[in-house]
DSSP file (Angstrom, degrees, kcal/mol; ACC not computed):
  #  RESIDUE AA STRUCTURE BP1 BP2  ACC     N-H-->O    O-->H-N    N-H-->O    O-->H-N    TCO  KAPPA ALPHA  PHI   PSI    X-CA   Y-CA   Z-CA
    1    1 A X              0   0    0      0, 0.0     2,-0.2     0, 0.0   140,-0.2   0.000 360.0 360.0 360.0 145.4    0.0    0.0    0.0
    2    2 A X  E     -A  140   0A   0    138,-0.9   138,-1.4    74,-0.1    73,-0.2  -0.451 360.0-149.0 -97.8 160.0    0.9    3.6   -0.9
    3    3 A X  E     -AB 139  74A   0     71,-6.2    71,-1.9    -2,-0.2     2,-0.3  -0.964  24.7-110.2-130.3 178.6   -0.1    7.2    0.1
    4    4 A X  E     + B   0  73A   0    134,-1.6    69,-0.2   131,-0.3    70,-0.2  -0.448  24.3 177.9 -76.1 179.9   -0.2   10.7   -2.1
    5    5 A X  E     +     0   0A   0     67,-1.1    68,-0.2    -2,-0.3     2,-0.1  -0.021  69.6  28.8-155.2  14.7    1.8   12.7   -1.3
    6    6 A X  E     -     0   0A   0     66,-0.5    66,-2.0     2,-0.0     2,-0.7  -0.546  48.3-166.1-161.9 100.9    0.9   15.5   -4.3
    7    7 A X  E     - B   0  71A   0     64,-0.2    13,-1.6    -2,-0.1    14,-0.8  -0.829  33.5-171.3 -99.6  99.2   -2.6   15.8   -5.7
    8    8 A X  E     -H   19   0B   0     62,-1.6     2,-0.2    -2,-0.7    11,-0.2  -0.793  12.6-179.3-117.1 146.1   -1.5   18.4   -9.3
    9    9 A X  E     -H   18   0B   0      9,-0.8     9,-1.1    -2,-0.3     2,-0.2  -0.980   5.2-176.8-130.0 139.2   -3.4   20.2  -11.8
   10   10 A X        -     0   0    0     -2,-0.2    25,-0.7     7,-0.2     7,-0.1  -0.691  24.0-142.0-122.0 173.0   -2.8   22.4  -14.9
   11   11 A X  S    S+     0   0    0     -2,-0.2     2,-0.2     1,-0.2    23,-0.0   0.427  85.6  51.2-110.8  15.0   -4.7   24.1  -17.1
   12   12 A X  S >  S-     0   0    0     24,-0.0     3,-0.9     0, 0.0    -1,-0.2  -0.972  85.6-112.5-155.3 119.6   -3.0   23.6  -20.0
   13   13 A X  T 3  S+     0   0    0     22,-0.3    -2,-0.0    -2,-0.2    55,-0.0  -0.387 102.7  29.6 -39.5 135.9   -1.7   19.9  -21.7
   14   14 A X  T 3  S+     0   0    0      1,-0.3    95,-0.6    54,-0.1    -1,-0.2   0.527  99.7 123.6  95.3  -1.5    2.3   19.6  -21.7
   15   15 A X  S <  S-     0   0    0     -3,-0.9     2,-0.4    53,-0.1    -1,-0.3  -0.515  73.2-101.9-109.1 173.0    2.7   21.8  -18.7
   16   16 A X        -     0   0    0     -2,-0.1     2,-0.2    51,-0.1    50,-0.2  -0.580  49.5-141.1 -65.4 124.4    4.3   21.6  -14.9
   17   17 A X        -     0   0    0     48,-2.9     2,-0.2    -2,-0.4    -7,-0.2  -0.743   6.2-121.8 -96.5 161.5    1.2   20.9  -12.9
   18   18 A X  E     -H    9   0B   0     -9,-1.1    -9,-0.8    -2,-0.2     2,-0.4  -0.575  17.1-118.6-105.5 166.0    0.6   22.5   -9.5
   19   19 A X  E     +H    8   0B   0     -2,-0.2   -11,-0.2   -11,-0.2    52,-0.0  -0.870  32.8 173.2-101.8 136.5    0.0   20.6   -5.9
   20   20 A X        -     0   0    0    -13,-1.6    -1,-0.2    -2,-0.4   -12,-0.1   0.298  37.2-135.7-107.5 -28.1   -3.5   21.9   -5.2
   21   21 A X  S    S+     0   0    0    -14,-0.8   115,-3.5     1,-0.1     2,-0.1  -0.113  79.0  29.1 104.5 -31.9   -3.4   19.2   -2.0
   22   22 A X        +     0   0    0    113,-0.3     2,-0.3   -15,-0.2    -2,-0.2  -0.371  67.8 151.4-157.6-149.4   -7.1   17.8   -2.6
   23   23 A X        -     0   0    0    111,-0.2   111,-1.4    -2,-0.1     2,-0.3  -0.821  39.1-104.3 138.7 179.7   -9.4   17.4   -5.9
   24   24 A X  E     -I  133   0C   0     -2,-0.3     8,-1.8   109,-0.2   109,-0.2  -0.831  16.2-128.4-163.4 128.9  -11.7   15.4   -6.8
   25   25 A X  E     -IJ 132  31C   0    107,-1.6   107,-1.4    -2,-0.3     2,-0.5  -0.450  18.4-162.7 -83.4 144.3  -12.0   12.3   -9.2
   26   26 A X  E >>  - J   0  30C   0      4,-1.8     3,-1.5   105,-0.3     4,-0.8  -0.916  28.0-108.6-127.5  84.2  -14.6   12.3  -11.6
   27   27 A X  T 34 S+     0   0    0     -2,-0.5   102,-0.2     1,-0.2   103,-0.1   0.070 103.5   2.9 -51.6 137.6  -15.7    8.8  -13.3
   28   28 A X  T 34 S+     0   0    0    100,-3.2    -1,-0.2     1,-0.1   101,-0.1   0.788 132.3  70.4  57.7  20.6  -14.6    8.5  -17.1
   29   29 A X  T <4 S-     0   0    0     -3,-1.5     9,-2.4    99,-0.2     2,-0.3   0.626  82.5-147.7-132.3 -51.9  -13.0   12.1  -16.5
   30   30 A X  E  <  +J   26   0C   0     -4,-0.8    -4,-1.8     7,-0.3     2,-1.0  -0.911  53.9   2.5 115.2-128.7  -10.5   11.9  -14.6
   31   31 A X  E >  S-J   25   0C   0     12,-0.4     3,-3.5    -2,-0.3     6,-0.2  -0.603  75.8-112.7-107.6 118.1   -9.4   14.7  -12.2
   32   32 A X  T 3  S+     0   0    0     -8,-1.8    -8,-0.2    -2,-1.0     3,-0.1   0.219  96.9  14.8 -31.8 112.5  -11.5   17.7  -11.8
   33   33 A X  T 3  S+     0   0    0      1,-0.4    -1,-0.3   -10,-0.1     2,-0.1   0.279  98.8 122.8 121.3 -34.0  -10.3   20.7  -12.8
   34   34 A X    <   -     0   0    0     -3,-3.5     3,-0.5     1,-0.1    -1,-0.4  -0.406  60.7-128.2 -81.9 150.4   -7.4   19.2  -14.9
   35   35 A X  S    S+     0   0    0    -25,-0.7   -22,-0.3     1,-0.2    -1,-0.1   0.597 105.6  57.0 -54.1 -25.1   -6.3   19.5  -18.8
   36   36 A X  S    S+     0   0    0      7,-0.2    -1,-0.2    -5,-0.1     6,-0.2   0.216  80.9 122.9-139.5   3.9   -6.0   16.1  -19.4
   37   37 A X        +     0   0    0     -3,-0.5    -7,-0.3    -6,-0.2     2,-0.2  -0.114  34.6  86.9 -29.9 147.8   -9.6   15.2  -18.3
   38   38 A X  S    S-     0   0    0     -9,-2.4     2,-2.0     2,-0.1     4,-0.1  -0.553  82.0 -51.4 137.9 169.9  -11.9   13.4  -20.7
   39   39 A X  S    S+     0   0    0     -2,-0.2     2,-0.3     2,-0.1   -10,-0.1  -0.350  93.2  96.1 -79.8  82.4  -13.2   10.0  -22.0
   40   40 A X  S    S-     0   0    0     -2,-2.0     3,-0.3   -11,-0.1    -2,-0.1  -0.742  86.6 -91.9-143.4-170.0  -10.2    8.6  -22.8
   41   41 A X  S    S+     0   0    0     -2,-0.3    57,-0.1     1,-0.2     3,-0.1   0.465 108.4  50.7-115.7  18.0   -7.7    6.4  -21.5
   42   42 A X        +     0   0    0     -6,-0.2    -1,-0.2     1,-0.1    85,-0.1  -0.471  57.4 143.4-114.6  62.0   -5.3    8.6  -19.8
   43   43 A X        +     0   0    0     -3,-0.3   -12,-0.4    83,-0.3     2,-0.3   0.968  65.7  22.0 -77.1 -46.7   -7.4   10.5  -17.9
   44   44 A X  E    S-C  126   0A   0     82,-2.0    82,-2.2   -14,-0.2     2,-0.4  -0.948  71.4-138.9-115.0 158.2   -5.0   10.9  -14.3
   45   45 A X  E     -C  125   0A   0     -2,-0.3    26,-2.4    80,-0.3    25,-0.7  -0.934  13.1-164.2-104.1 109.2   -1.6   10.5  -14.1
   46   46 A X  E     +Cd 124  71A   0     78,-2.7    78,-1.5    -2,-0.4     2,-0.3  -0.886  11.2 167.8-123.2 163.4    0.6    8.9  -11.6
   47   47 A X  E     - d   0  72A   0     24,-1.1    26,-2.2    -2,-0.4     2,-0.3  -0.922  30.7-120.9-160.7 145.3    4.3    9.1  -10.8
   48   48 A X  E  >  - d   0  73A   0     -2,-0.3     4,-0.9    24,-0.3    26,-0.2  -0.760  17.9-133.9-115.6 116.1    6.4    7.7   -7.6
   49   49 A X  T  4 S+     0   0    0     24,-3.6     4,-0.4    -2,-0.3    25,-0.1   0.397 107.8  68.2 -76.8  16.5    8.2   10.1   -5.9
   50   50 A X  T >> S+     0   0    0     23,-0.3     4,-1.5     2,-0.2     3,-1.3   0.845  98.5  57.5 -79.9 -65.0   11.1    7.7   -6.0
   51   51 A X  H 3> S+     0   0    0      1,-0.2     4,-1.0     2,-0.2     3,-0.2   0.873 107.6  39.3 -18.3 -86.6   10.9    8.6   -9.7
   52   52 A X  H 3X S+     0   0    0     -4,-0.9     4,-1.6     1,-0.2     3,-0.4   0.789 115.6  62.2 -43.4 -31.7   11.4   12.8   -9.2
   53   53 A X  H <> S+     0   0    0     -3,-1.3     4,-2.4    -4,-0.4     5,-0.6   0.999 100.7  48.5 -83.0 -52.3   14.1   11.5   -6.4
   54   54 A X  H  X S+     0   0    0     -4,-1.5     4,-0.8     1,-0.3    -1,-0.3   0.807 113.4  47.4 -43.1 -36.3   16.0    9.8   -9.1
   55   55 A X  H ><>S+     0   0    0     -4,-1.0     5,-1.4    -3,-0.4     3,-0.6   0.961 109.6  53.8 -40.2 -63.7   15.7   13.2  -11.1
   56   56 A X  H ><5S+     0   0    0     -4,-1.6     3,-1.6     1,-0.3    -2,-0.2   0.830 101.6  55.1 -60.0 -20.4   16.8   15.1   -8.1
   57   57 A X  H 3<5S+     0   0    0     -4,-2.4    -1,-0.3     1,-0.3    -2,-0.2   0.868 100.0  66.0 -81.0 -26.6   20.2   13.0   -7.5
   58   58 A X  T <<5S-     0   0    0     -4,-0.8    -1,-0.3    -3,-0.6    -2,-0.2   0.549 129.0-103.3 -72.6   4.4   20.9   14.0  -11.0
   59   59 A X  T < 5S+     0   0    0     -3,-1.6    -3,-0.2     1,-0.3    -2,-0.2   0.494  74.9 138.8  96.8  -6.5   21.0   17.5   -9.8
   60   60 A X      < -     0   0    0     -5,-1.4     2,-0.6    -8,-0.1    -1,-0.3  -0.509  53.2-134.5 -81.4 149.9   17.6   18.8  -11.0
   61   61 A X        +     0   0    0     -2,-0.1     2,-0.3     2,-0.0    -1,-0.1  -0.943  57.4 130.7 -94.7  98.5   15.5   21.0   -8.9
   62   62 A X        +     0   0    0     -2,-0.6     2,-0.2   -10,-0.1     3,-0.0  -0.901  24.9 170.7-153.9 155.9   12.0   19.2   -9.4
   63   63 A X    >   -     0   0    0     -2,-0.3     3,-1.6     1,-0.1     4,-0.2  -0.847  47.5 -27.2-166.9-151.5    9.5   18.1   -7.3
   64   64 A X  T 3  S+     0   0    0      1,-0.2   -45,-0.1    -2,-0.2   -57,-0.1  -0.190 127.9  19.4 -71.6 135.6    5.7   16.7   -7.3
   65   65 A X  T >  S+     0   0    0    -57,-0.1   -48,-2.9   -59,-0.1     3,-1.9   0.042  91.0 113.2 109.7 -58.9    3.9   18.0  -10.2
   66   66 A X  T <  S+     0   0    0     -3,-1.6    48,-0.1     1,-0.3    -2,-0.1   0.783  79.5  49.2 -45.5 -36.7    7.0   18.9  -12.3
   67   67 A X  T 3  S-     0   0    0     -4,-0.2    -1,-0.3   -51,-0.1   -51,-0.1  -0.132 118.2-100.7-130.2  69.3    6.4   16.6  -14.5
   68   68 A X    <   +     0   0    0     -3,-1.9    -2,-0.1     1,-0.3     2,-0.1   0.339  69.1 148.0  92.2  17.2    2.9   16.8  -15.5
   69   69 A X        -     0   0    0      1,-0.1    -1,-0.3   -52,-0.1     3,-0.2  -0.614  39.6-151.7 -80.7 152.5    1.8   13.9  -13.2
   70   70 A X  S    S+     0   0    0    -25,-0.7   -62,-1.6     1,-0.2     2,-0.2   0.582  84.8  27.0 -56.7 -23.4   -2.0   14.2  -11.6
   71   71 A X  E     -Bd   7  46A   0    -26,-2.4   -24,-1.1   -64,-0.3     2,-0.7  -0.692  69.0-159.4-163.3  83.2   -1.1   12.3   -8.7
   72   72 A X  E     - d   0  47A   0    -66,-2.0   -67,-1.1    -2,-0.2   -66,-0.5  -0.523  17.5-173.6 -84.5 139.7    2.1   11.8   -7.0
   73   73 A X  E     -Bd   4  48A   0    -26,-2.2   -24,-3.6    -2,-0.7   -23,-0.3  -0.831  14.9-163.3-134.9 158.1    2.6    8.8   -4.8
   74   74 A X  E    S+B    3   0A   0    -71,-1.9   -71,-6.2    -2,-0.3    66,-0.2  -0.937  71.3  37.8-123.9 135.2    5.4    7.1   -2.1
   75   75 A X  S    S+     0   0    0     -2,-0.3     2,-0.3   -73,-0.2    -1,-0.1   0.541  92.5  73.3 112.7   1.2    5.3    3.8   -1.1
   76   76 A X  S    S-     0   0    0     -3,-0.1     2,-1.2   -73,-0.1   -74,-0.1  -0.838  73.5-110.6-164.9 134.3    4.3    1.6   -3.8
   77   77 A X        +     0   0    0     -2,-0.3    -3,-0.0     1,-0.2   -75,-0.0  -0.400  30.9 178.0 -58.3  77.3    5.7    0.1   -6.9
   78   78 A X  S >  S+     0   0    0     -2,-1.2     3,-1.3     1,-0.2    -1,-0.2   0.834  76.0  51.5 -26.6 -69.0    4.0    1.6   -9.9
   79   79 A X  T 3  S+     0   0    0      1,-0.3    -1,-0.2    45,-0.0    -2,-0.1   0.762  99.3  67.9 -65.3 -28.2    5.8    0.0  -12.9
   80   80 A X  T 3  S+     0   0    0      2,-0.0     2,-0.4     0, 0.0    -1,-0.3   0.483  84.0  86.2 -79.0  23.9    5.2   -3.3  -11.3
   81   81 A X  S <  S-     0   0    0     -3,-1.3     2,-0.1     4,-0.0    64,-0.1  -0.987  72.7-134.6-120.9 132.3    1.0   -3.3  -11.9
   82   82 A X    >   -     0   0    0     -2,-0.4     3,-1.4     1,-0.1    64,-0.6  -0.231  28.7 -76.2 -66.7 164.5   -0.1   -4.4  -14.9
   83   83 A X  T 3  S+     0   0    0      1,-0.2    15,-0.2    63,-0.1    -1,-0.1  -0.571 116.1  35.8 -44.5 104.3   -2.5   -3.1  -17.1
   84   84 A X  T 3  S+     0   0    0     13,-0.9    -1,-0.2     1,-0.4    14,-0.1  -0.074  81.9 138.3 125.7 -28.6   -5.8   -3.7  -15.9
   85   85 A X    <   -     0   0    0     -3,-1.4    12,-3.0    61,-0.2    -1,-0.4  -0.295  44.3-131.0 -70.9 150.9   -5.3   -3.4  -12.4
   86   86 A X  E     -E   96   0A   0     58,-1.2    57,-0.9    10,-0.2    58,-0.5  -0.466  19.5-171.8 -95.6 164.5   -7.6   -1.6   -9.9
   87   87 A X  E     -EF  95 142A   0      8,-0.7     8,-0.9    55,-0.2     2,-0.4  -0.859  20.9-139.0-129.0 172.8   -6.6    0.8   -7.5
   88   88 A X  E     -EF  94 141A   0     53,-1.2    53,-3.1    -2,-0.3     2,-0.9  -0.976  23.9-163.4 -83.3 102.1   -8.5    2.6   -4.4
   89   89 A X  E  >  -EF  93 140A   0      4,-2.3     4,-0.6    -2,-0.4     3,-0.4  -0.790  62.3 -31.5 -91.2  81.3   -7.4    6.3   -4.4
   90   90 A X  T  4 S-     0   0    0     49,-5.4    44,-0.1    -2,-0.9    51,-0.1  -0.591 113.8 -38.7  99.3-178.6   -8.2    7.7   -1.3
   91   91 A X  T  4 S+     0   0    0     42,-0.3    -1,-0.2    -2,-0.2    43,-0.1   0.855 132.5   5.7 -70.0 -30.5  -11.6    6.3    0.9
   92   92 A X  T  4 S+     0   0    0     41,-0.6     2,-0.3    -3,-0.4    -1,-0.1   0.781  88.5  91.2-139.2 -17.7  -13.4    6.0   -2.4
   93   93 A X  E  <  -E   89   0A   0     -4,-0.6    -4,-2.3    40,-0.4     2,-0.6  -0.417  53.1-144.7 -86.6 135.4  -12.7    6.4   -5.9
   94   94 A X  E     -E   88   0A   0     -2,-0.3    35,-1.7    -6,-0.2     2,-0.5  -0.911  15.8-170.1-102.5 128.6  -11.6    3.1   -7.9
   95   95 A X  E     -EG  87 128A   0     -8,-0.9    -8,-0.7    -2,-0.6     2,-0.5  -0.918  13.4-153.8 -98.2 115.1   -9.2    3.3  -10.5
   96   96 A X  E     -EG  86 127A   0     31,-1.9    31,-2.0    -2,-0.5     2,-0.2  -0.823  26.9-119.2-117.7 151.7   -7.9    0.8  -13.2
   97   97 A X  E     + G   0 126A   0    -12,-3.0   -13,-0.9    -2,-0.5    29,-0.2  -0.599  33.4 171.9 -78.4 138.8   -4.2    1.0  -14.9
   98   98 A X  E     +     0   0A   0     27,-1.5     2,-0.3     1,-0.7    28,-0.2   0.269  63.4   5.7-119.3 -41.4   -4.8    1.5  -18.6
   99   99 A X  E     - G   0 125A   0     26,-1.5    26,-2.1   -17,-0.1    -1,-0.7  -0.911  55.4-146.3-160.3 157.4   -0.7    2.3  -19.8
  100  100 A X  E    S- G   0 124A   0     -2,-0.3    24,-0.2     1,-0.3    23,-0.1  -0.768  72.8 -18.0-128.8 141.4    2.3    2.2  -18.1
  101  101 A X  S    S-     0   0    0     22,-4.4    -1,-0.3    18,-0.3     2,-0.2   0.427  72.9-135.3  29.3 177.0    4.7    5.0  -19.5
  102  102 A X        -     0   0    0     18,-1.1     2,-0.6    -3,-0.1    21,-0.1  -0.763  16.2 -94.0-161.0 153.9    4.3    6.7  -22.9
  103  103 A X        -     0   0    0     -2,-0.2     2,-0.1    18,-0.0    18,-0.0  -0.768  24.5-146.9-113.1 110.1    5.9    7.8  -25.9
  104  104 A X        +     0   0    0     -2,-0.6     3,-0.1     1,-0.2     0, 0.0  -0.017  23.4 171.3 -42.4 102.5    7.1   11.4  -26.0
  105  105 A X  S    S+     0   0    0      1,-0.4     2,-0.3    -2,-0.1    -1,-0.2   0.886  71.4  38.8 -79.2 -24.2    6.7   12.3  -29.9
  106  106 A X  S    S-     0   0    0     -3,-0.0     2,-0.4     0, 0.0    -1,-0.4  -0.993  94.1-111.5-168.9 113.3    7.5   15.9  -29.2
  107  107 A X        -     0   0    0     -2,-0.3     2,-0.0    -3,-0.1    -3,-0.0  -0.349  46.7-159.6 -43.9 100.9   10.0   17.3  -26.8
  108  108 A X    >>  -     0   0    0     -2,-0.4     4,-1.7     1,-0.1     3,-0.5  -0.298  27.2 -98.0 -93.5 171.9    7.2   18.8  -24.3
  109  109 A X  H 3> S+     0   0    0    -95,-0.6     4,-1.6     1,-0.2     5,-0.1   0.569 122.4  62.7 -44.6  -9.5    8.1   22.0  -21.5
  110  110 A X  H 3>>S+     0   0    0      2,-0.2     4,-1.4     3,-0.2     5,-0.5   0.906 108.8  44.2-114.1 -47.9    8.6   19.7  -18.4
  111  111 A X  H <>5S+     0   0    0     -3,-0.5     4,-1.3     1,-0.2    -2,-0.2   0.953 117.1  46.5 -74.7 -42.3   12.0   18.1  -20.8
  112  112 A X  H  <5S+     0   0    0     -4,-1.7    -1,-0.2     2,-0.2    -2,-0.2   0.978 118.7  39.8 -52.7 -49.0   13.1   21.7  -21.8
  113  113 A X  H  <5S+     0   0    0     -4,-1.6    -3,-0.2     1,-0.1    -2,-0.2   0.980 131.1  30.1 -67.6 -79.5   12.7   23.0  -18.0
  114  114 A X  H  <5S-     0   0    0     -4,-1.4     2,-0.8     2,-0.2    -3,-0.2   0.263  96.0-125.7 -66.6 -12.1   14.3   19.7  -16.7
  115  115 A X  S  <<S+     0   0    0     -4,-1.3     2,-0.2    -5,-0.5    -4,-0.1   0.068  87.4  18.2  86.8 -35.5   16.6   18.4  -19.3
  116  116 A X        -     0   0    0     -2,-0.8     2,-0.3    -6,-0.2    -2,-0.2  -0.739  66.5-125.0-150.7-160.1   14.7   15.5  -19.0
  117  117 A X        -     0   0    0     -2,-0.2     4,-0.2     1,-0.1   -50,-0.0  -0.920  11.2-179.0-152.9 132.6   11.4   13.2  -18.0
  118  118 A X  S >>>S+     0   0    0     -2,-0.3     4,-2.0     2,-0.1     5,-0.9   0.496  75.5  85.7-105.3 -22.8   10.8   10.3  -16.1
  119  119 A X  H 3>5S+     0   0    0      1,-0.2     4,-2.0     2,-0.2   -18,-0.3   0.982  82.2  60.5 -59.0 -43.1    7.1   10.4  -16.8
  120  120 A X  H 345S+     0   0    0      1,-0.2   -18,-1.1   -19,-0.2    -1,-0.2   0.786 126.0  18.6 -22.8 -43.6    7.7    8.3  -20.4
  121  121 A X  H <45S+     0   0    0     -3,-0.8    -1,-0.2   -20,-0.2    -2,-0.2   0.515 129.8  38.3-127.6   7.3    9.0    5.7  -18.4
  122  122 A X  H  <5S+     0   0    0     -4,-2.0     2,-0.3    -3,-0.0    -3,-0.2   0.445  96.6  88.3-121.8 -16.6    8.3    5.7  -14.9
  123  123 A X     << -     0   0    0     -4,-2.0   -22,-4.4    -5,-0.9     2,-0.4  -0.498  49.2-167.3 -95.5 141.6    4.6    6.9  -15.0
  124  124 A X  E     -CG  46 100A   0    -78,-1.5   -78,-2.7    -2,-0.3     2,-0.4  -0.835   6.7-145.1-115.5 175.6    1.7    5.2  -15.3
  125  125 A X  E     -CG  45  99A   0    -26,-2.1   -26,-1.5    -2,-0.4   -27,-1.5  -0.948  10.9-165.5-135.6 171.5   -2.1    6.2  -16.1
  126  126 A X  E     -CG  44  97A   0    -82,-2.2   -82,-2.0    -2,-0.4     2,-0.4  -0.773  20.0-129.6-136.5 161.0   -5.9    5.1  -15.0
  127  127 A X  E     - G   0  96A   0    -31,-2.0   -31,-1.9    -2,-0.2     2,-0.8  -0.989  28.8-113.2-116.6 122.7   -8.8    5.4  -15.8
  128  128 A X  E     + G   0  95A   0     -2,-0.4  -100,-3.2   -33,-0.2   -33,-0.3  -0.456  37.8 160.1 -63.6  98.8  -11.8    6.5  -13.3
  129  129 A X  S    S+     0   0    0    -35,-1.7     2,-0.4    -2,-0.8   -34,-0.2   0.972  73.1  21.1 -67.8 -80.1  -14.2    4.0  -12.7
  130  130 A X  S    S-     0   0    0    -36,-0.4    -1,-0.2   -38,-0.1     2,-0.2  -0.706  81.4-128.4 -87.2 164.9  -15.5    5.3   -9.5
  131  131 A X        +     0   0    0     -2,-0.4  -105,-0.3   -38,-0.2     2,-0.2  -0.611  35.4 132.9 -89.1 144.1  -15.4    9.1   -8.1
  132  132 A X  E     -I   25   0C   0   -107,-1.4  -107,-1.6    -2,-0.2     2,-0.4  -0.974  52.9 -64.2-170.0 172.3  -14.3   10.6   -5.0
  133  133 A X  E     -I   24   0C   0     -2,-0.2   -41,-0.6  -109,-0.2     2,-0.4  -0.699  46.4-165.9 -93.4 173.2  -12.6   12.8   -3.1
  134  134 A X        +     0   0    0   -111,-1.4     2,-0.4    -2,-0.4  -111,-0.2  -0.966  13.3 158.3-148.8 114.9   -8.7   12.7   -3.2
  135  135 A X    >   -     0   0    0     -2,-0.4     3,-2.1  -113,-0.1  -131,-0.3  -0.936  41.8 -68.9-167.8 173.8   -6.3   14.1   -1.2
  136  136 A X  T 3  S+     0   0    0   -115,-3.5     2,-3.1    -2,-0.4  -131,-0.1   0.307 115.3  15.3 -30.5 179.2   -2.8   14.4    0.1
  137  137 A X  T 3  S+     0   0    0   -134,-0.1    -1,-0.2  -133,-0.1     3,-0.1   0.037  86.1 136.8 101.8 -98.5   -2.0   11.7    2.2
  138  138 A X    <   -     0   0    0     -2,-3.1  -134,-1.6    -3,-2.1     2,-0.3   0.288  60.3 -98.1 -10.5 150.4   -4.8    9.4    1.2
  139  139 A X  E     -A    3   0A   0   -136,-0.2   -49,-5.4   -66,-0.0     2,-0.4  -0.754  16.9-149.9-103.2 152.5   -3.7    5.4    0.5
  140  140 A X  E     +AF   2  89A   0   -138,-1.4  -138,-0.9    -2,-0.3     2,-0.4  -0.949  31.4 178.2-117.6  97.2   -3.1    4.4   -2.7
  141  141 A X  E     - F   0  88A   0    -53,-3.1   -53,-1.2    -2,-0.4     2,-0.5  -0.809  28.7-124.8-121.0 155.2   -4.2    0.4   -2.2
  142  142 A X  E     - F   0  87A   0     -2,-0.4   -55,-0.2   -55,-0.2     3,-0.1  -0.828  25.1-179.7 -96.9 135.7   -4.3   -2.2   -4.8
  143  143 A X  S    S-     0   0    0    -57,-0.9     2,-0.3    -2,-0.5    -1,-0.2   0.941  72.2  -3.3 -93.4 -40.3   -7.7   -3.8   -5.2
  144  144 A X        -     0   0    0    -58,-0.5   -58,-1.2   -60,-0.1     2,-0.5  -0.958  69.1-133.8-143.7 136.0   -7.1   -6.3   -7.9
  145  145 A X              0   0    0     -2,-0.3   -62,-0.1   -60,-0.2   -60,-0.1  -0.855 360.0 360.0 -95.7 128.5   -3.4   -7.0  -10.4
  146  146 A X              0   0    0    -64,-0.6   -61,-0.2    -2,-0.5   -63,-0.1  -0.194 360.0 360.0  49.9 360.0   -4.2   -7.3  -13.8
């Protein structure tokens, strides 16, 4: 089991998102309030803040948010859940893994600002089955792999 530890939104695709602290997940939208909302299948974005630490040891100043994840989390192995898997985010909302990492076609701000990006390869994203609120904190629990 995990927790957040960053709940971010932007208003704009491609951008650094900001810790707002609390939100709220929206089924088959993703998180209110966000750019990257909609019926699709990346609707939030998470990233391990063992991820940004690997950044930081490389000497970059980054921290939750920096690179464009919805939902940063400690405490629980990301890349290992397969596709398909559910999550609990927070007391209520359920989540299922849809992709792990991405492929950058087009050098976005967060690589320009930061020289580089861990989200491509470190992040994964879900899709909202149920809605809830969300907020720092919060456990990140796995219901079901895959």
């Amino acid at each position: 089991m995990g927790k957040i530890v960053a709940v971010c939104i932007s208003e704009k695709k491609g951008m650094r998102k900001k810790n707002v602290g609390a939100g709220e997940l929206v089924p088959d939208f993703g998180l209110a309030g966000d750019a990257h909302g909609g019926p699709w299948h990346r609707q939030v974005s998470l990233l391990a803040l063992e991820s940004i630490e690997k950044m930081r040891q490389l000497g970059l100043e980054v921290g939750p948010g920096d690179f464009a994840e919805n939902l940063t989390t400690e405490g629980i192995d990301l890349l290992s859940l397969p596709v398909g898997t559910k999550l609990r985010l927070g007391p209520q909302a359920v989540a299922e893994v849809t992709q792990i990492g991405k492929e950058c076609h087009t050098r976005c701000a967060i690589y320009y600002q930061a020289g580089d990006c861990v989200m491509p390869k470190e992040g994964i994203f879900v899709k909202i089955l149920t809605g809830g609120p969300i907020k720092v904190g919060d456990q990140v629990e796995v219901l079901q792999d895959g």
